[in-house]
Each structure stands twice: as C-alpha cells, then as structure tokens.
C-alpha positions, 0 to 999 in steps of 0.5 A, a space after each residue: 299445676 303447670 308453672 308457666 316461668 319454669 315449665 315445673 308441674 306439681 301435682 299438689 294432690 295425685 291419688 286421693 281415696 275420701 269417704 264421707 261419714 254422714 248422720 242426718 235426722 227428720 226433725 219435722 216432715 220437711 226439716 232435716 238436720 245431719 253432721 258429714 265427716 270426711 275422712 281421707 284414707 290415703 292420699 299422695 302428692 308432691 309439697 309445693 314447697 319442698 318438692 318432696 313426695 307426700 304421704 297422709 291419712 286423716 279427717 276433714 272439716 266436720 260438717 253440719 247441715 240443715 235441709 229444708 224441702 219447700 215444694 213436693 213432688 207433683 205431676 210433672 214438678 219436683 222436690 225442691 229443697 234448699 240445703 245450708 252448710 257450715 264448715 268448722 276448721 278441723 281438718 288439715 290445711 296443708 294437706 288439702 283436707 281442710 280450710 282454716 276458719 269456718 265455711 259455709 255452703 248453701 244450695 238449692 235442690 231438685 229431684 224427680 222419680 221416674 218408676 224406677 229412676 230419680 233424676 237430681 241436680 242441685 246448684 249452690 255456693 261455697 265460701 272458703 279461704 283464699 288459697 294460693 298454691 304456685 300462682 293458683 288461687 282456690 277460692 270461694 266456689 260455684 258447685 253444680 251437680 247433675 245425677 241419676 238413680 236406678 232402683 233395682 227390684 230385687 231384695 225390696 228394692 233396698 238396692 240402687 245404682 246411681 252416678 252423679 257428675 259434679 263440677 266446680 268453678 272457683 269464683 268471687 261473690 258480691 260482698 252483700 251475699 256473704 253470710 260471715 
C-alpha cells in the first residue's frame, strides 16, 4: 500500500502460501452441504503499525456453505447453482486471516462441459468487516470468477488441469440486501 503524504509503501501481506480444507456432502440430488477450512502455511509482510517485518502460520474463518443446483445442463443450457456461505470469526484478524464477526457470501453459479472440457464462472457478494490499513478501507466485496477444466483421458479420467481467474472489487451494498 502506497502512502500518498509520506511517499512509504507497506506491503501489509507479501508471500502468502493458503490451502482450503473443504468437505462437502449431497444431502439430496440438487442439495449439498460442506465446511472449508482455510489454513495459511506461511505468510510474511510488514506491520503497518510497527513497520517491523512479520512472520505467521495458522487457520482462517472456518466456513459452512449450502449449495443448491436449480437448473440441469441441457443443450446448449448450463448448470445453474446458487452457493451461500457463512463465515464464523476463528481466524486471526490481524494477520489477515480472518474477520471479527461472522460474514457471509452468496453466489450464483454456471458450468458447461464441452467432451472433455467445463467452462465455469460464477458472481457473487461478500459481506465483511470494515477494514482500514494506511488510508485503505477493505470492505464488503463484489467476486467474479471465470474458469476452465480439462479432463485428461488417462487413469479413467480421475485427472484434470484447470485454471480459473478471480477478481474482486471491494464496494458497498444497499442496506436492504444485507442478510445481518
């Protein structure tokens, strides 16, 4: 984060290596329930308090999440799903691992398969807390991910290669959308 006043960037969080833990189980044929656990292997950065150098590992907000499928795939159509999420406050807010009260997210989602490829994207909302770190304020986001899977025919086609590119656009919702 660039300072404009004194001209000082602070990299709040530099290298930041995170895997999600995630279960989910089908509950009925278009109802699926799961838990994501985020962990934060290692991750580095400068306090923008202290200006001193930091090192952290640890968990993230613990995730629980419903998904609904309400349209099937058919011709040229998608799968259309809708996904909600609710964020409880477990991981450590100040070192960027997590929020101080619970969160939550809802998204709509669409997938196509193509042989052997799937298309996918999705668009959604994220409510968080208010941050502000240098002049910076981190707020409730917009998400928007776009992606692409390739099945490969080897093993019974238990392997794949995919990549999927996310971007996020902090912003402000009505206060008559917001769920809590």
């Amino acid at each position: 984060m660039n300072n404009p006043a004194s001209g000082v960037t602070t990299r709040t969080v530099d290298v930041a290596w995170v895997q999600d833990l995630f279960f989910s189980i089908g509950l009925i044929d278009r109802l699926a329930v799961g838990v994501d656990l985020p962990f934060t292997f290692y991750q580095n950065g400068i306090n923008f308090n202290s200006r001193a150098g930091y090192q952290s590992a640890g968990f993230g907000d613990v995730r629980l999440n419903g998904k609904y499928k309400f349209f099937d795939e058919k011709d040229l159509w998608p799968n259309a799903a809708l996904l909600t999420e609710i964020s409880l406050p477990t991981g450590d807010r100040n070192l960027f691992m997590g929020d101080k009260n619970i969160g939550g997210e809802n998204r709509l989602l669409a997938d196509k398969s193509f042989g052997p490829w799937d298309l996918f994207t999705n668009i959604g909302y994220r409510w968080i807390d208010n941050m502000t770190v240098r002049g910076t304020t981190r707020d409730d986001q917009w998400i928007a991910n776009v992606g692409a899977r390739y099945v490969l025919p080897w093993q019974e086609k238990s392997w794949a290669v995919e990549t999927e590119l996310t971007g996020e656009k902090f912003g402000e919702v009505p206060e008559a959308w917001k769920l809590w």
